[in-house]
N, C-alpha and C positions, 0 to 999 in steps of 0.2 A: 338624489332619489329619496323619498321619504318611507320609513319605514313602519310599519305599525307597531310600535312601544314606545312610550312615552313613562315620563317619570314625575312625582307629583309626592309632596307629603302637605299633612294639615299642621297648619304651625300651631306655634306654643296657645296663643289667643285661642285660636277654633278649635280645641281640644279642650281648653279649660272652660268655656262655654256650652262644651255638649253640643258640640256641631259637626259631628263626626259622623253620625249616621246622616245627618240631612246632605251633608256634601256627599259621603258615599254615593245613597240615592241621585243627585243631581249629576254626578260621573255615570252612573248605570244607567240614569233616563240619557244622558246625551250619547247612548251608544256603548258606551267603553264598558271593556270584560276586566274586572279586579282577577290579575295574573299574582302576584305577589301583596302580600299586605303586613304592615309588623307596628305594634307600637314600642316607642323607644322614647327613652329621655340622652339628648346629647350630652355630655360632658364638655365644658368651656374649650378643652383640649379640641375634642372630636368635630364640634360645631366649626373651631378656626379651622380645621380641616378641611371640612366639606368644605365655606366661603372662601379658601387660601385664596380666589382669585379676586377681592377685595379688598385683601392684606390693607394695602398703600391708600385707600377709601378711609374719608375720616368716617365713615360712618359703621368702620366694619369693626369697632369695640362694641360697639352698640347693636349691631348686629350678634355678635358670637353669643352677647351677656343677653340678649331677648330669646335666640334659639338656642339655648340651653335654659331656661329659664323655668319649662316642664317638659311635662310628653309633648311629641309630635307623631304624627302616622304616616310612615312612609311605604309608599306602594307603586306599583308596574303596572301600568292599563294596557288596554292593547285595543287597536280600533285601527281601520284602515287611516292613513294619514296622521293617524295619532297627537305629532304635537302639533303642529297647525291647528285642530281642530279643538284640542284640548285647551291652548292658549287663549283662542274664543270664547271656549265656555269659562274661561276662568274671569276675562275679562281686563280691563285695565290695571298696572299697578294702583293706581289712585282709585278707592272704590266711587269717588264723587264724577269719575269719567267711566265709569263700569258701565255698560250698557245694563236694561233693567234683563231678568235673564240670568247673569250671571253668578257666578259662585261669589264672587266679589263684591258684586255690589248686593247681595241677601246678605253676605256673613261677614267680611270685612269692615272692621274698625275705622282705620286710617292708612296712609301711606306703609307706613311701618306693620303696624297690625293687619296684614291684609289679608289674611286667613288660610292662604294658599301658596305653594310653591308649584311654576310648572316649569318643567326643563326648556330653554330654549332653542334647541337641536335634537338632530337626531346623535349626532356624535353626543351632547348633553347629554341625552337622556339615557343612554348605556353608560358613562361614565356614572353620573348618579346612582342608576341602578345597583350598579358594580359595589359600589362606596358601600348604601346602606345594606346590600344583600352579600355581603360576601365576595363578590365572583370574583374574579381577578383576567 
């Protein structure tokens, strides 16, 4: 059953570009209520935290050293259907397959720099929640 909360932060790229308010707005025109919002810089520690679940990924040194790299904004939307619908707007990993529309394909770099995180579930998107917000 899907729930309405999703989880989403602006990674290191779209924070250091000053794309914080354009994605905000693009999240608030596609519907979604900013519930929670925080800016934070990861630590290398904290970052292999959040992705532990790519540990054994060659690509997840490279990951931990990009999301720690500066700020990121992490935040709790809330909209009926939430992450399905959020996933949409955010668009393809690849922004060269991002539909035109998307958060992705306006702010997104490349594969890697893609400008956005969106949770893939609903059980994701409480667990992330939890992570950057405290809860337990």
């Amino acid at each position: 059953m899907a729930t309405n909360r999703t989880f989403t932060m602006i990674k290191p790229d779209a924070v250091q570009d000053n794309h914080i308010g354009g994605i905000l707005s693009m999240m608030e025109q596609g519907g979604f209520r900013i519930v929670e919002l925080q800016k934070v810089t990861l630590t290398p520690e904290r970052a292999g935290e959040f992705y532990a679940v790519h540990k054994e990924r060659p690509f997840y040194g490279d990951l931990v050293k990009y999301m720690s790299s500066g700020p990121i904004v992490a935040a709790v939307l809330e909209k009926d259907n939430a992450v399905a619908d959020f996933r949409t707007l955010i668009g393809a990993t690849n922004p060269a397959n991002a539909e035109e529309g998307t958060i992705r394909k306006k702010y997104a770099k490349s594969i890697e720099a893609n400008a956005v995180h969106g949770s893939d579930s609903d059980e994701n998107a409480q667990i992330e929640a939890d992570f950057f917000f405290g809860r337990k």
